[in-house]
TINURO-167069 format. One record per residue: residue in three letters; x, y, z of N, C-alpha, C, O in turn. Coordinates in steps of 0.2 Angstrom, whole numbers, plus 2048, in hexadecimal, padded with zeros to 3 digits. Example, Ala and Ser with C-alpha at 12.3 -4.5 7.8 and 13.67 -1.06 7.14 Angstrom:
BEGIN
ala8427E482783E7EA8278427F08278477EF82A;ser8407F58238447FB824840800827843806828;
! end
This chain:
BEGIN
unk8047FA800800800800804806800809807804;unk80280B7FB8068117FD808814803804813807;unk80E81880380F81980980F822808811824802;unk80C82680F80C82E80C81083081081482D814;unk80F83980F81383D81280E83F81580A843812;unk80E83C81C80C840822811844825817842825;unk81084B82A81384D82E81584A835812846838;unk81E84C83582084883B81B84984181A844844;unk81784E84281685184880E84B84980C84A84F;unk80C84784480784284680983C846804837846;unk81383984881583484781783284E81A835851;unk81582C84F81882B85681E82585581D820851;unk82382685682882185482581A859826815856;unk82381885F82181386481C81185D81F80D859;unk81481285C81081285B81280E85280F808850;unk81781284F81A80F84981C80984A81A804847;unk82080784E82480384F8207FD8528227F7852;unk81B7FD8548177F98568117F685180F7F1851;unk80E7FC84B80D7FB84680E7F683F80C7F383B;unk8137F784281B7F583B81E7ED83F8227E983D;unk81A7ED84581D7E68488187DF84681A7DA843;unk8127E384880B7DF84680B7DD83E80A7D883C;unk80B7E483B80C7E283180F7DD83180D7D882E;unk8167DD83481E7D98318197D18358197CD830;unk8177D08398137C983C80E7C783880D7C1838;unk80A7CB8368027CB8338017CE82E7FC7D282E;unk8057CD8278047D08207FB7D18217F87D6823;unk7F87CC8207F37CA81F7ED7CB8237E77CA821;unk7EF7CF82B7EC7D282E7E67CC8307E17CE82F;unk7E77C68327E17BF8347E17C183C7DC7C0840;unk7E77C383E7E77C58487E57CB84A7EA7CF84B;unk7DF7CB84C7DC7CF84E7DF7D38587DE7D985A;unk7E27CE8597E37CF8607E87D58617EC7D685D;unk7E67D98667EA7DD8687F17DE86A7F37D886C;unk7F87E386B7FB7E486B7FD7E68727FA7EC874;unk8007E28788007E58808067E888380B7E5884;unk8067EC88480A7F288780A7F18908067F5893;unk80E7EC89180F7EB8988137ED89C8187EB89D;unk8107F38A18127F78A18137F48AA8167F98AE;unk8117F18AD8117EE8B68097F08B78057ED8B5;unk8087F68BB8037F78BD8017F88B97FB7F78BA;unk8037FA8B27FD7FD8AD7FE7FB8A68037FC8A3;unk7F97F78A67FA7F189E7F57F48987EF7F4899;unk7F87F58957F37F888E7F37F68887F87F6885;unk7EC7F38857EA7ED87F7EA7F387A7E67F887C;unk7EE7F38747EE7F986E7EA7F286A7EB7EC86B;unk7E67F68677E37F38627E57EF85C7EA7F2859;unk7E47EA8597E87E88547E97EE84D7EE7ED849;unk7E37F384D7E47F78487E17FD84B7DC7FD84F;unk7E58018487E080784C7E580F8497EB80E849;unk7E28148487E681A8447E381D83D7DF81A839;unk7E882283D7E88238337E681E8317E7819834;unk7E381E82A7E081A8237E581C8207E8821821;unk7E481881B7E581A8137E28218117E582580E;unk7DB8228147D78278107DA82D8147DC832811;unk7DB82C81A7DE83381F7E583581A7E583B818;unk7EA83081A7F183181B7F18358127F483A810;unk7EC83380F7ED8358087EA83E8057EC841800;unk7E383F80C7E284380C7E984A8117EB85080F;unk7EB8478177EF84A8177F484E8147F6854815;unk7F884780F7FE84780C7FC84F8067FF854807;unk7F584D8017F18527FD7F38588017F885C7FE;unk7F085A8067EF8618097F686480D7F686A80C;unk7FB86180F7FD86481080186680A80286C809;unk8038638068078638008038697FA80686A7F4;unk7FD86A7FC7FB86F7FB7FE8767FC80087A7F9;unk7FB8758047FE87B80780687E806808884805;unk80A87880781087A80381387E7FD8178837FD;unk80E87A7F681087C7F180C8827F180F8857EC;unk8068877F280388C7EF80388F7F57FE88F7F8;unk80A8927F980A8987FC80989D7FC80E89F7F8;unk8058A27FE8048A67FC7FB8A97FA7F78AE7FB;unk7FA8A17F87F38A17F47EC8A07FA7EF89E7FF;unk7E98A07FB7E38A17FF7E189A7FE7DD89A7F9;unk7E18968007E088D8037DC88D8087DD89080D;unk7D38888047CD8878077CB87F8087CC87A804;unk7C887F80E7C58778107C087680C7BF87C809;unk7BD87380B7B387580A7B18728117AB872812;unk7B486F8167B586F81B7B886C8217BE86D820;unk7B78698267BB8658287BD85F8257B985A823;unk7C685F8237C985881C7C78518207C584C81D;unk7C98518277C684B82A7C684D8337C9851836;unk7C28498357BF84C83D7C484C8407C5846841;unk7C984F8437CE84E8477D08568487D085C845;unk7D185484F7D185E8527DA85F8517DD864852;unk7DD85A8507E685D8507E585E8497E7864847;unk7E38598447E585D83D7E186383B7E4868838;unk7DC86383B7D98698397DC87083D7DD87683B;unk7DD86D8427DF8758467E78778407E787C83C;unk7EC8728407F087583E7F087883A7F387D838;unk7EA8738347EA87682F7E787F82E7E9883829;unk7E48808347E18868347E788C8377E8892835;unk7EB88883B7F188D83D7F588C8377FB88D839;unk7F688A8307F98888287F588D8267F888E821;unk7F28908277ED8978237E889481F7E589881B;unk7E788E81F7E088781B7D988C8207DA88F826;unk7D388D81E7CE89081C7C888B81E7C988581B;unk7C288A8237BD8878207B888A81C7B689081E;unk7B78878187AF88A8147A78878177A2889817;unk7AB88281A7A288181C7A487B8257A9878827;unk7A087B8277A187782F79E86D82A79D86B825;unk79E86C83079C86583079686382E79585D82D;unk79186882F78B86682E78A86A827785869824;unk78E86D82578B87081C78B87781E78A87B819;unk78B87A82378A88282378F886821795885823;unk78E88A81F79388F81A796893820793896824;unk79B89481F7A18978237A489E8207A58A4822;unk7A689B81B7A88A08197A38A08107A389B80C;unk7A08A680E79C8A88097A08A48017A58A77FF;unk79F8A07FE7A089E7F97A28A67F17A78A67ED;unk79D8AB7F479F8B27F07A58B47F17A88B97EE;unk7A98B17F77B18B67FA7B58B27F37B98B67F0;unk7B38AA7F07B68A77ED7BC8AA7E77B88AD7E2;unk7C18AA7E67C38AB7DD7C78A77D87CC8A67DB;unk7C78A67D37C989F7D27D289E7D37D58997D1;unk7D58A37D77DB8A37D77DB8A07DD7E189F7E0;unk7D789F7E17D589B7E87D78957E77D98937E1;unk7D78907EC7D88897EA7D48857F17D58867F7;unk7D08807EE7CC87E7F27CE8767F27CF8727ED;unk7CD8757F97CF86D7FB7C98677FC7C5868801;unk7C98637F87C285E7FB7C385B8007C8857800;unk7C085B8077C08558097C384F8087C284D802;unk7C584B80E7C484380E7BE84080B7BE83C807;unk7B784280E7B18428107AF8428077AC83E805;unk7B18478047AF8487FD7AB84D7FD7AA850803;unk7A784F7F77A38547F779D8527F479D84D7F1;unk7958567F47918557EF7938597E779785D7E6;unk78E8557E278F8567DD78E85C7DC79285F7D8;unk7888617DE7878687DE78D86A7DF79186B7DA;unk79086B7E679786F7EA79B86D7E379D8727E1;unk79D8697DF7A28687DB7A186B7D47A686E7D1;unk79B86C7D27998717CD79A8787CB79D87B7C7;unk79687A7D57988847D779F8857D57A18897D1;unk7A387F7D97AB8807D87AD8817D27B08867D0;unk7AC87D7CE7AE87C7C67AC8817C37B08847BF;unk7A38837C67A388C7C37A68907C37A78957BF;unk7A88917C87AC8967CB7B58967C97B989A7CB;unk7B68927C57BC8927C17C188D7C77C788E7C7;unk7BF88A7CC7C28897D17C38807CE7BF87B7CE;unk7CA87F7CC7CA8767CB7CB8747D47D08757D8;unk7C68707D47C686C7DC7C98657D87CE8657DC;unk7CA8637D67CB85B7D37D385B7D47D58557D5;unk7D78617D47DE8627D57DE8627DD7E48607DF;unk7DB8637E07DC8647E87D785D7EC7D585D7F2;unk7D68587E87D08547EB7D384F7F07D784A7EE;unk7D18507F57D484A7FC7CF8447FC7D083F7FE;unk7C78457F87C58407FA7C78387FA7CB8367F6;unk7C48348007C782D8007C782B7FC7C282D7F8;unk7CA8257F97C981F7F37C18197F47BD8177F0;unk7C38197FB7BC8147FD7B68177FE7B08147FD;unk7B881F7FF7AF8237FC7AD8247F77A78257F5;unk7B58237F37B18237EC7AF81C7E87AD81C7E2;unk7B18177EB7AF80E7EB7AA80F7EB7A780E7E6;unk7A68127F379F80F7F279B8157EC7958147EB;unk79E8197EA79B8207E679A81B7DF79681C7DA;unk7A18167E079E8137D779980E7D879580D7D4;unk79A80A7DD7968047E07928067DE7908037D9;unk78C80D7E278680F7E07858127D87808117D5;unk7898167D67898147CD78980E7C878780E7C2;unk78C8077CB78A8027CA7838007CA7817FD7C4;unk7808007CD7797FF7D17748037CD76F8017CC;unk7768077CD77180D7CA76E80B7C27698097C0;unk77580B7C27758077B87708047B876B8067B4;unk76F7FD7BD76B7F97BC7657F97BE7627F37BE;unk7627FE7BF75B8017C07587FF7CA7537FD7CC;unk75F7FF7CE75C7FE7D575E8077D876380B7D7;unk7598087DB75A80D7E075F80C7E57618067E7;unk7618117E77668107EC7658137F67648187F8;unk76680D7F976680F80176C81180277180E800;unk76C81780677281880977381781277281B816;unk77681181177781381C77B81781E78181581E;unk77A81D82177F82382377C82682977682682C;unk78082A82A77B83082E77C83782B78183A82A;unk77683882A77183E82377684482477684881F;unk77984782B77D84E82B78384B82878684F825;unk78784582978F84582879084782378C84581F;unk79584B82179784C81979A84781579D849810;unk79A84081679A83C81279583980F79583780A;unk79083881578A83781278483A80D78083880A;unk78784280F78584780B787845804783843800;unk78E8468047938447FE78F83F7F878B83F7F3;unk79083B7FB78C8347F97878347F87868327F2;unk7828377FB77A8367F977A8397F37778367EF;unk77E8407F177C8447EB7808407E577D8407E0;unk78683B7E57878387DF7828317DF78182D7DA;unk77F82F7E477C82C7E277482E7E077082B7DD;unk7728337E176A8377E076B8397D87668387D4;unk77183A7D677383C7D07738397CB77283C7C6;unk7738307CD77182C7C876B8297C97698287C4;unk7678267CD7628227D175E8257D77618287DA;unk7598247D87548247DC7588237E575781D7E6;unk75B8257E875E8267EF75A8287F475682D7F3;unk75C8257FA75982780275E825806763821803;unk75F82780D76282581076182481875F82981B;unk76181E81A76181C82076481C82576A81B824;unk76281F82E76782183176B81A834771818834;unk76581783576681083A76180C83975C80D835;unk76180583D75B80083B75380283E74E80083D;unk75680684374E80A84474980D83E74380D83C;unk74F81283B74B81883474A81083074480F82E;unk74E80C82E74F80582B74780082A7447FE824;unk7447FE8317407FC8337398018317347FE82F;unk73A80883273280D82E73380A82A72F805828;unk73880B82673A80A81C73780481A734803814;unk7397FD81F7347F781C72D7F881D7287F6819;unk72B7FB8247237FA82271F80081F71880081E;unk72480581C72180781672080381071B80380C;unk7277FE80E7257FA8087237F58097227F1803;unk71F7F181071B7EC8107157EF8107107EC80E;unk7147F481370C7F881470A7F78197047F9819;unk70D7F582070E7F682670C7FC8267067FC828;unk70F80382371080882570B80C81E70C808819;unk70881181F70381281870A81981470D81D818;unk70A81980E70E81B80970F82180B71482480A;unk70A82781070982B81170E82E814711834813;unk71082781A71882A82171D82A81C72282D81E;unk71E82881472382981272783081472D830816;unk72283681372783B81372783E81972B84281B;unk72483B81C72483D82572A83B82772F83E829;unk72B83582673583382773C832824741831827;unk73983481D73F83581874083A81374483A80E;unk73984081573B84580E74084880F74184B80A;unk74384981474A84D81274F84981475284B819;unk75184281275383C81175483980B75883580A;unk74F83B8057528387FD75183D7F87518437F9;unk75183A7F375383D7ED74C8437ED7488437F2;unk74C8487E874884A7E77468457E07498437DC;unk73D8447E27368417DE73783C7E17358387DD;unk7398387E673A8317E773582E7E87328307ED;unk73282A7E672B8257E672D8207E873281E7E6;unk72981E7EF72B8177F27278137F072980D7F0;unk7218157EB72180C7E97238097E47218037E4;unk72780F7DF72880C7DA73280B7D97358077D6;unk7338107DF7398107DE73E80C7E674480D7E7;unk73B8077EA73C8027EE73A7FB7EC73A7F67EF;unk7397FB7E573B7F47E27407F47E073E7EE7DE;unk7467F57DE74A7F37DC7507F77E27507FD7E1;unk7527F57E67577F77EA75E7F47ED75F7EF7EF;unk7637FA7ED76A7F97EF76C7FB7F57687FF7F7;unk7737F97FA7737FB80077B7FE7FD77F7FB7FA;unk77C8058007828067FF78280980877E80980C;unk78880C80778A81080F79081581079481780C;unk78D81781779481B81979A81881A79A81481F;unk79D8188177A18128177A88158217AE815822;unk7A48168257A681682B7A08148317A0816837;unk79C81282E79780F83179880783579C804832;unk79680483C79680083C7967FA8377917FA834;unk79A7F483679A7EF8327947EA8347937E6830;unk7917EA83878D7E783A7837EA83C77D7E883D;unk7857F283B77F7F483A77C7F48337777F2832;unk7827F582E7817F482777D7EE8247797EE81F;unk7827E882977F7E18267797E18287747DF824;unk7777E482E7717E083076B7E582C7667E382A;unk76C7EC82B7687F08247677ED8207627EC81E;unk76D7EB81D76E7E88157687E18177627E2815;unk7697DD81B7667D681C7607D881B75D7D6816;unk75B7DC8217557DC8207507DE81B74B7DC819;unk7557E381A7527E68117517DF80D74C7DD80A;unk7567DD80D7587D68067527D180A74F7CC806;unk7507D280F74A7CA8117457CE8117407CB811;unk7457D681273F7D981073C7D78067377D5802;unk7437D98047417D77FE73F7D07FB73B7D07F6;unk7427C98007417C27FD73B7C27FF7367C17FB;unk7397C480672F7C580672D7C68027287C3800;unk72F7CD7FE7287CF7FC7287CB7F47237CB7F1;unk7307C87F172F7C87E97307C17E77307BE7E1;unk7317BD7EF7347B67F073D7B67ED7407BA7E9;unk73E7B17F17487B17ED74C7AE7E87527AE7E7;unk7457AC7E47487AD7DB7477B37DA74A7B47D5;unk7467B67DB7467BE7D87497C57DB74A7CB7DA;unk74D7C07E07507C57E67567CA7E17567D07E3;unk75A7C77DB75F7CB7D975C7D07D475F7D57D2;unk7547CE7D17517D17CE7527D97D57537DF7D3;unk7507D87DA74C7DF7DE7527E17E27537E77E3;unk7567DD7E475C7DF7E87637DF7E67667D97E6;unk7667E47E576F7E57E37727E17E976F7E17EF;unk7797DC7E777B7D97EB7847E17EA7887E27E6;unk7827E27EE7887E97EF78D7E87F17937EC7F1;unk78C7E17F77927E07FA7937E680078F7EB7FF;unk7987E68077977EA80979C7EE8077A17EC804;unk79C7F480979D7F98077A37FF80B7A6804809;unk7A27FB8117A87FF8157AF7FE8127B17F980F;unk7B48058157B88048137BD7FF8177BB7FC81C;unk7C37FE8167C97F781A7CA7F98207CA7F5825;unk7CA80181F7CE8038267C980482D7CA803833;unk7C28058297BC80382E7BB7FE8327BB7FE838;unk7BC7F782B7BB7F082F7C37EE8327C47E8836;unk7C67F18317CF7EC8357CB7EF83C7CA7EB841;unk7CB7F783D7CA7FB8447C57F58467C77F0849;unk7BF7F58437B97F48487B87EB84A7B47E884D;unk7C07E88467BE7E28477C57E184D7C47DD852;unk7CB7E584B7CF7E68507CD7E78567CE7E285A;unk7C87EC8597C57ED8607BF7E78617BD7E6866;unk7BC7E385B7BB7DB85F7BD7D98607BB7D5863;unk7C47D985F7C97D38617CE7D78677D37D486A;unk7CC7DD8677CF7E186E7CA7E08757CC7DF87A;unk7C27DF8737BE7DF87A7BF7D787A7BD7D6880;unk7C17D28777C27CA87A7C57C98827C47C4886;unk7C97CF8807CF7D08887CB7D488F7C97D988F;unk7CC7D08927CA7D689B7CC7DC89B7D27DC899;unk7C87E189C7CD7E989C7C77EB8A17C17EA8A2;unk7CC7EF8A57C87F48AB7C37FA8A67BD7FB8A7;unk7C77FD8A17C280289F7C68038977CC801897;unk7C38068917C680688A7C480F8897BF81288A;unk7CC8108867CB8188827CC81787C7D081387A;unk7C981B8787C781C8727CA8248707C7828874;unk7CF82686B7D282B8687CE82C8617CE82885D;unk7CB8338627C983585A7C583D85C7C4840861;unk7C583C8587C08468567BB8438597BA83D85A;unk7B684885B7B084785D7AA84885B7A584885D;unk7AC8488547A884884C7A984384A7A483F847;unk7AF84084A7B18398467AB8368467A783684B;unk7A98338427A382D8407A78248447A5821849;unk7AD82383E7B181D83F7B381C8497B181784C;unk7B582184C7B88208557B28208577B381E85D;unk7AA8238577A582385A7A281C85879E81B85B;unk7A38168537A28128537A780B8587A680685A;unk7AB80F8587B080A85E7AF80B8647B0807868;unk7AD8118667AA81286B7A481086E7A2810874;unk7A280E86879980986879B8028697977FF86C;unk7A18008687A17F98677A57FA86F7A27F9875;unk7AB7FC86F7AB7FB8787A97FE87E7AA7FD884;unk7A480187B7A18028827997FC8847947FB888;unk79B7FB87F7957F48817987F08867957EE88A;unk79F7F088479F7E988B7A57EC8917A77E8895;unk7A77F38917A87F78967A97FD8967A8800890;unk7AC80189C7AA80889C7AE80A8997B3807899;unk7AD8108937B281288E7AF81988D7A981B88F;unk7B881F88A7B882488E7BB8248847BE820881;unk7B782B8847BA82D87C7BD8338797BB835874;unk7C283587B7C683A87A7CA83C8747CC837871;unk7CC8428717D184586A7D484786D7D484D86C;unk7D98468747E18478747E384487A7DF83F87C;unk7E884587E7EB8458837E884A8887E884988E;unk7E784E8867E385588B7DF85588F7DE859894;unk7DC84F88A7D484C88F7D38498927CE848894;unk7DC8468967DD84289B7DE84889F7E484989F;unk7DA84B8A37DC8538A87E184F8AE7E68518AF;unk7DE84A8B17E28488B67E383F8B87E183B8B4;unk7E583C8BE7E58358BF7DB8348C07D882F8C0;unk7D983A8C17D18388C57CD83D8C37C983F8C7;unk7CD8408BC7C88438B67CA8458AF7CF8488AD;unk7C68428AD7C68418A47C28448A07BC8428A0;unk7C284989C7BD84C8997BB8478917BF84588E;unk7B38458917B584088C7AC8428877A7844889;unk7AE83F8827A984187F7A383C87D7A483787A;unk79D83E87D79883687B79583787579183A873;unk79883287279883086B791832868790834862;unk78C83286B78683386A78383986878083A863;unk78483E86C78384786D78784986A78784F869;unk78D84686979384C86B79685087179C853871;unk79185087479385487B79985087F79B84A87F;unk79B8568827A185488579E85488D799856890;unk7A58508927A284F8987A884E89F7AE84E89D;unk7A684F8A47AE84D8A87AC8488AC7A78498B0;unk7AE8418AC7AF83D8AF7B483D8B77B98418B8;unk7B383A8BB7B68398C17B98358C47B58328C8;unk7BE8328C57C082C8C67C08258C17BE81F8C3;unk7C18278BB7C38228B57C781E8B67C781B8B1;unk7CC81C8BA7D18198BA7D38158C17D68198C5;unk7D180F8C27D280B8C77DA80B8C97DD8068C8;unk7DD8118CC7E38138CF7E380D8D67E880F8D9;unk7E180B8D77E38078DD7E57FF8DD7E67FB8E2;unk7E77FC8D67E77F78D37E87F78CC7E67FB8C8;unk7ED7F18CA7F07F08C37EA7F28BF7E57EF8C1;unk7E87F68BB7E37F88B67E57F48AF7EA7F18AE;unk7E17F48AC7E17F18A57DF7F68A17DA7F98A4;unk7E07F989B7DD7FC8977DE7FB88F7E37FA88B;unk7D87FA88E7D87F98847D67FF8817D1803882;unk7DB80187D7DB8078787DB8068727DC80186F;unk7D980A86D7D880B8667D78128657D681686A;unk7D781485E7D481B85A7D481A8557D6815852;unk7D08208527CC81F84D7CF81F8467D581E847;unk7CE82183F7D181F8397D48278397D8828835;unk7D382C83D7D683383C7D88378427D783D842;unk7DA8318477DE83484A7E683284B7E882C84B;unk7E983784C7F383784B7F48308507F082E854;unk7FA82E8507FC8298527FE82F85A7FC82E85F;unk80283485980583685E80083986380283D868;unk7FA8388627F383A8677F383486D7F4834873;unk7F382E8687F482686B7FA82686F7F9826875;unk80282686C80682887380782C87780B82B87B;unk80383387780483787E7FE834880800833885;unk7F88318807F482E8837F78298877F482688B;unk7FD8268867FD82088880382388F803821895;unk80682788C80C82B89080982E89680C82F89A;unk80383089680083389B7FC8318A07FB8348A5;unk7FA82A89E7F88248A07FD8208A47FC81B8A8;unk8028218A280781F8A680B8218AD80D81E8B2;unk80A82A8AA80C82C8B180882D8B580A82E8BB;unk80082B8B47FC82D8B97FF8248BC8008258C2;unk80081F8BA8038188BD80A81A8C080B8158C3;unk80E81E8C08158208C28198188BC81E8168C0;unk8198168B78198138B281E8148AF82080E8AC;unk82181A8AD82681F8A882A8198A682A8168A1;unk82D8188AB8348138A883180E8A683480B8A1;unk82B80A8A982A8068A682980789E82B80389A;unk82680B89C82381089682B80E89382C80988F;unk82F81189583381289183980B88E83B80A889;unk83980889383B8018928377FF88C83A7FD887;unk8307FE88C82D7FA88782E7FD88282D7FB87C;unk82F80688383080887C836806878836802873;unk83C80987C8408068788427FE8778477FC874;unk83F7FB87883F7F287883E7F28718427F086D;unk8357F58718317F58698357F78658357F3860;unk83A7FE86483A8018618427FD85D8447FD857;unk8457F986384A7F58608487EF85D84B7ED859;unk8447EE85D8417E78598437E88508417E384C;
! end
């Protein structure tokens, strides 16, 4: 796999090195089990995958090398390139501009624009509209374009599908700007809706079995699909595509019910006639993360931190998987460990932030499992671990294992 040019300042040489240890054992990545950092009183399980993607490191590489080459010139987001509060900040003290927030709100007026500007796509991608204004406005985006590769996977996936006369589902959540992104290349070829979860999932079947009278259609999905979209003509033939940082597992189970919604109603000779087999649709670095922290919660642990933006889509779903089976604390930096006995942490749900009290059984060997998300720096993860340490009086032990790993 290519290798980019990230900045030193997001590189942990520990965290490399323990990386590059797992690769050189597990080309093939079949061992799931975690990485233990045995420190005496304080034992910490790293996930077998967890950090930068491909799609981060590349949009990185693009933007800063941007910045680089056209000094001087007025360099724009169309928003945040990926959720994470160190890179975007820096990018903002780099003289990088947002145009619009996370939810689509305009920031800065699109009229300041002129074509000698230079405008950066997100990781996340854009809609087909946003990519038009730009092009009107004399603005080439296609030279500045960060979107991921697996965004634009599922973008042909649903062009695939389209062709062949199915409507398209999208599993996302309707504010993120990927699944913004998304919906509009696929609205643009095929009849599109999108669903938040298997709750919105469940109305949507008993409108097409007639549980539900055709009426609630627009009561729960008109500002959810395409414009004209007729449920009854255009929910016979359907595809399941996604945000591809969606749970792997909430996906299948969407995909599934729809696909035996449809054997009910057409029987299952007919099933490839009404339902696209799409395959799923997340990207690598989703399924290594979220199958890495299944094979991170197999192990006993006192409590699990999770590192990421508190936007990220991808670390709020790792947050879902381990706090199912214990208490987990969700943090984007080192910061947010204030002390040995309060943690400021965030709930993956609201967003809202909060201060916890006594997180950390100080009175005995603790155990702790860790991971982050596909856009958080490796070096968020080692002062996390470095601060977790001294609250254990640990240092040296820290540092032993560092330099051990790092001789390997």
């Amino acid at each position: 796999m290519k290798q980019f040019e990230v900045p030193i300042g997001y590189r942990s040489s520990l965290i490399s090195a323990i990386k590059q240890k797992r690769k050189e054992e597990d080309p093939l990545k079949k061992d799931t089990q975690p990485t233990l950092l045995d420190l005496g009183n304080l034992k910490i399980y790293l996930a077998r995958h967890f950090g930068f993607c491909y799609g981060v490191e590349n949009a990185i590489e693009i933007a800063y090398k941007t910045i680089e080459e056209n000094k001087g010139k007025r360099i724009y987001l169309l928003s945040e390139m990926i959720h994470n509060p160190q890179v975007n900040n820096d990018l903002i003290q780099k003289g990088v501009q947002f145009l619009q927030d996370t939810q689509g709100k305009e920031l800065i007026p699109l009229s300041q624009l002129t074509k000698e500007d230079i405008v950066i796509i997100p990781a996340f991608g854009t809609t087909i509209e946003m990519e038009k204004k730009m092009n009107g406005m004399g603005i080439n985006v296609q030279q500045y374009n960060t979107t991921c590769p697996f965004v634009e996977k599922v973008w042909n996936r649903g062009d695939q599908i389209a062709k062949k006369g199915y409507s398209i589902i999208i599993h996302g959540k309707p504010k993120h700007e990927e699944t913004r992104a998304t919906f509009s290349h696929a609205a643009a070829n095929a009849p599109s809706l999108i669903v938040n979860d298997m709750e919105e999932t469940q109305l949507l079947i008993k409108i097409m079995t007639g549980a539900l009278p055709l009426s609630d259609f627009d009561k729960y999905f008109a500002d959810k699909c395409s414009k004209g979209f007729d449920p009854v003509k255009d929910l016979v033939k359907i595809g399941v595509i996604n945000q591809t940082t969606q749970l792997a597992t909430d996906t299948q189970a969407i995909s599934d019910v729809l696909k035996n919604t449809i054997i009910a109603k057409y029987g299952i000779d007919q099933l490839q006639e009404h339902f696209a087999d799409t395959r799923d649709t997340l990207c690598y670095a989703t399924n290594d993360n979220q199958s890495a922290v299944n094979g991170l919660l197999e192990l006993p642990g006192d409590l699990a931190i999770v590192m990421g933006g508190k936007n990220s889509s991808n670390s709020s779903h790792l947050v879902e998987l381990c706090e199912n089976k214990l208490p987990t604390y969700f943090i984007d930096s080192a910061e947010n460990l204030i002390s040995p006995t309060s943690i400021k942490q965030t709930n993956w749900r609201n967003k809202e932030e909060s201060m916890v009290s006594n997180y950390l059984p100080l009175n005995k060997q603790t155990t702790i499992l860790m991971t982050s998300g596909a856009s958080c720096p490796d070096t968020v993860v080692e002062a996390t671990i470095q601060k977790l340490a001294s609250y254990y009086n640990v240092e040296a032990a820290l540092e032993k294992v560092t330099l051990s790993i790092l001789a390997q």
